[in-house]
N, C-alpha and C positions, 0 to 999 in steps of 0.2 A: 060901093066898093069898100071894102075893110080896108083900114091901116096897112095890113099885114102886107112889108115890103122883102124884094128880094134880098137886100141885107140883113132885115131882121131874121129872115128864117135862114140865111147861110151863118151868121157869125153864131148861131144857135146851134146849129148842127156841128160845126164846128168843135164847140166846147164841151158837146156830149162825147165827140169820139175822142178827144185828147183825152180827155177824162179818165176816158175807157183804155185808152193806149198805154196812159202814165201808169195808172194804177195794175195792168197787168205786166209792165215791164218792171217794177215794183217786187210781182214775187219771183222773178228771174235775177232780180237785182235787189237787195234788202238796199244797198248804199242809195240808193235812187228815193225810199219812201223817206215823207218828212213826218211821219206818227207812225213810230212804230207800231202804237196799238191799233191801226187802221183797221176795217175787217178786211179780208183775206179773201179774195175772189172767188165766189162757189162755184164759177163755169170754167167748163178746161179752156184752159189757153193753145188758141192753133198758131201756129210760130208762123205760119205762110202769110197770114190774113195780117199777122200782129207788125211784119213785118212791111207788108207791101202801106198797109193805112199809116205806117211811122212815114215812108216815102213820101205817101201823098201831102202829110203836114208838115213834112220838113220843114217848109218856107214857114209857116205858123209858128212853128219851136223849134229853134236853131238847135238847140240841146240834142234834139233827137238824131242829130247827124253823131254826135259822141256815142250816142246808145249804142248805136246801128255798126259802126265801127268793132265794139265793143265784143257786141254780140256778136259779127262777123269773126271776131277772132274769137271765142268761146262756144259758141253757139250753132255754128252752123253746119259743122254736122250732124246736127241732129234733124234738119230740114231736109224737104224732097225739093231738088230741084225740077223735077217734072211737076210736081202737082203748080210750085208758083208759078211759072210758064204759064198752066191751066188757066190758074185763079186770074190773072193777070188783065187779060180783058174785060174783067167785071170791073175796072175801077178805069178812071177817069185818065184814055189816054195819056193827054196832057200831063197827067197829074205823076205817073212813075215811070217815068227817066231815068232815074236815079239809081235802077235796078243792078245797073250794069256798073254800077260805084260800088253796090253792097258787092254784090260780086269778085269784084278787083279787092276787096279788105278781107273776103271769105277765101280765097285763093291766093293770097299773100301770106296768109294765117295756117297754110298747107292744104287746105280742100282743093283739091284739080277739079274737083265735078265741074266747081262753076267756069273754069278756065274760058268756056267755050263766050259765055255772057260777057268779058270782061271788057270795061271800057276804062279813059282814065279819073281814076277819082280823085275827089274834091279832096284838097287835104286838108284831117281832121286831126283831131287828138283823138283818143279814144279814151274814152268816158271812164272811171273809177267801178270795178267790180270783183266780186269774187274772182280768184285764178282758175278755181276747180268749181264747175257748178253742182250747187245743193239742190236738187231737183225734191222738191219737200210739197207737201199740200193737194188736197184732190184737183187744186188748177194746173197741176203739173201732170197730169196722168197720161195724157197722150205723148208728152215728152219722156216719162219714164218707162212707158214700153215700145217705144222707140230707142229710146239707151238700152234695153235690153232685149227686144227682137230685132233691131234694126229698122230702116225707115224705108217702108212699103204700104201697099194696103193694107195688109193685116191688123199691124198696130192700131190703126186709126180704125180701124171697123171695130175693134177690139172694143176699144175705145167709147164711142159712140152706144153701142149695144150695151156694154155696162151701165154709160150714163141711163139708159130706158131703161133698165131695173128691170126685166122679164117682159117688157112690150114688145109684143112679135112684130118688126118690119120687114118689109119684099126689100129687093136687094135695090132695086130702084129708088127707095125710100132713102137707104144708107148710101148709096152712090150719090145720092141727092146731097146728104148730109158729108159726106167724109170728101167731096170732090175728085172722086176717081173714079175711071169708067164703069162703066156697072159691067162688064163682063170680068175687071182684075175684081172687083167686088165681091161678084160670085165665088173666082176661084180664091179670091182668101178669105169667105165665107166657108165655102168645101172645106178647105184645109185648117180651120178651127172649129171647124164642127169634128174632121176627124181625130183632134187633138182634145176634144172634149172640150173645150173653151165656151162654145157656143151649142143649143140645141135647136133642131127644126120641128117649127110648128107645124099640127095638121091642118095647112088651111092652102087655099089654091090661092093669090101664088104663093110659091115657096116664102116660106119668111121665117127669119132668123130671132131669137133672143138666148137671154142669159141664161141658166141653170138656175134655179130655184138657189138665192141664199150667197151665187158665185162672188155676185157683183159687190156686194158687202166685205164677202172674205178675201176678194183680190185686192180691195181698197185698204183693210187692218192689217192682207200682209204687206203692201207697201208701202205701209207708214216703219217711217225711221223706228219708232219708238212699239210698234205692235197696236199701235190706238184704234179704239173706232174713230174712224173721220168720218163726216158727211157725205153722202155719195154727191160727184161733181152735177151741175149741172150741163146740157148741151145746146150752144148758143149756138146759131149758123153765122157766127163773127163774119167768114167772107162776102157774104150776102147784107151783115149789118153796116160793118164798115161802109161796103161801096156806096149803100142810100145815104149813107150820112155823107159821106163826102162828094159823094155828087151833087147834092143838096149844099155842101161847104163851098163847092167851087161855083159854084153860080154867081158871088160877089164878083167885081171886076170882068166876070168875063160877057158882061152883056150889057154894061152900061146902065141903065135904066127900064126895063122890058118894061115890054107892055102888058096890065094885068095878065088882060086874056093870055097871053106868049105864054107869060110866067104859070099860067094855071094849068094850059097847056103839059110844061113842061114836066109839072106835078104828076099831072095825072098820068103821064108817059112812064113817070118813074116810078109812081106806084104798080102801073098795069106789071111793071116789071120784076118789082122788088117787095110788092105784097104777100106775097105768100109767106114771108117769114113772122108776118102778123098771124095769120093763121096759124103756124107751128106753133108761137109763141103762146097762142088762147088768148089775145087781143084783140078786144075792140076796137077798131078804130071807123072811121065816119066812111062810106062807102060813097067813092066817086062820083057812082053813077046817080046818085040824089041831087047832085050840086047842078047845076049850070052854070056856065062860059066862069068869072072871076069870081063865082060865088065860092068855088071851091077850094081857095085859098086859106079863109079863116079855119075850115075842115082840115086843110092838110096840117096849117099849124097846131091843130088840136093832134094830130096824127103824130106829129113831131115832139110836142109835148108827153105823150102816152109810150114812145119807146123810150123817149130819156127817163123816164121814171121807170120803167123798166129794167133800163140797162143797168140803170141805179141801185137796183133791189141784187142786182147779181155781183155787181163789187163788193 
């Protein structure tokens, strides 16, 4: 039996996603980074995902209760309250509570959408930030065609299909990717195909991409300044979050498990949450080679392989 204990791989998993959390609320917040010269997150930032994993580690970084406030007053309409509903059961029961707090400071802030979620919250300060948000850098791109289509599918399909740069995918694929039903999919797929946004490939099934050249030119026109930027990358953050903090909350709530339990548990969460290894073109050690606890040292290696990952995309 390896070393490898159920704290060592929560308080790990752990520090991968603050990590990830800090630094992308960072380009929402310049007052938030402590180097400014830090590099600049190349994956779009999804506000739903960015929001629900700030939830889950509140108890971790008290801080984030100020962010969250923050953001609730600045920020929040610019989210879909139906998709985080959506998202919402991917992440660790227990773990976002706290929903109906963000809620109660987004609708004190004048948003009524959330009126409906609203419980009473914890009182906070709210955190130090811009009055008017600078939505700047290709990690803001789903937030800035949201500020300027408004927040549906569209935007985020939009979105998504740019990050693939001319890779044709089935609408299943981008449903998959943007977390909205694959039939609103379709129809804000139709209706940016007929607005010229997007073109359909000849391939069964239908599948969508970019215009030869679009994806480049919608990014230089909105840059502030006319620049080429990098085209964003696209992370499946609400998929990445939830493995990692379900992997984070495994400390405390089990006492001391029994390998076998704990390998068990592994391999439950990858059968679940693997796929984003695939997407991502990583390797990682394949369950089904392990038997009963052997497969523990593999996961850790599993764990170690997206934090260096996650790493390259900050």
């Amino acid at each position: 039996m390896s070393a490898v204990s159920c704290e060592s791989l929560s308080s790990r998993a752990a520090e991968v996603a603050l990590t990830a959390v800090w630094a992308q609320w960072g380009v929402l917040n310049p007052m938030l980074l402590r180097n400014a010269s830090a590099p600049v997150p190349a994956s779009i930032l999804d506000p739903e995902a960015l929001v629900l994993a700030s939830l889950c580690l509140w108890d971790s970084e008290r801080r984030l209760a100020d962010v969250l406030a923050w953001w609730a007053a600045r920020g929040s309409g610019l989210m879909s309250t139906r998709r985080i509903k959506s998202l919402r059961p991917g992440f660790p029961a227990e773990r976002t509570p706290r929903l109906g707090q963000f809620a109660a400071w987004a609708h004190e802030a004048g948003d009524t959408r959330w009126k409906a979620d609203v419980t009473e919250p914890v009182p906070v300060r709210a955190g130090k930030g811009p009055k008017e948000l600078r939505l700047e850098g290709p990690a803001t791109l789903l937030l800035r065609l949201r500020a300027g289509f408004g927040v549906s599918a569209k935007p985020d399909v939009l979105a998504f299909v740019v990050a693939m740069d001319g890779v044709a995918l089935p609408s299943k694929e981008i449903a998959r990717a943007v977390s909205y039903a694959d039939t609103n999919v379709r129809q804000a797929a139709r209706d940016l195909l007929a607005g010229g946004f997007l073109e359909q490939a000849n391939t069964f099934p239908i599948a969508y991409r970019s215009p030869i050249g679009f994806a480049h030119g919608l990014v230089r026109l909105l840059s502030r300044h006319g620049d080429d930027e990098d085209l964003p990358h696209w992370i499946h953050w609400p998929a990445v979050y939830a493995f990692l903090i379900s992997v984070a909350g495994w400390e405390g709530t089990n006492g001391a498990p029994d390998p076998y339990l704990l390998s068990t548990q592994a391999r439950d969460l990858y059968e679940e949450h693997g796929w984003i290894f695939e997407r991502a073109g990583l390797r990682v050690p394949d369950p089904a080679r392990y038997r009963g606890d052997e497969y523990l040292p593999a996961f850790s290696d599993t764990l170690d392989i997206l934090s260096d990952w996650i790493s390259a995309q900050l």
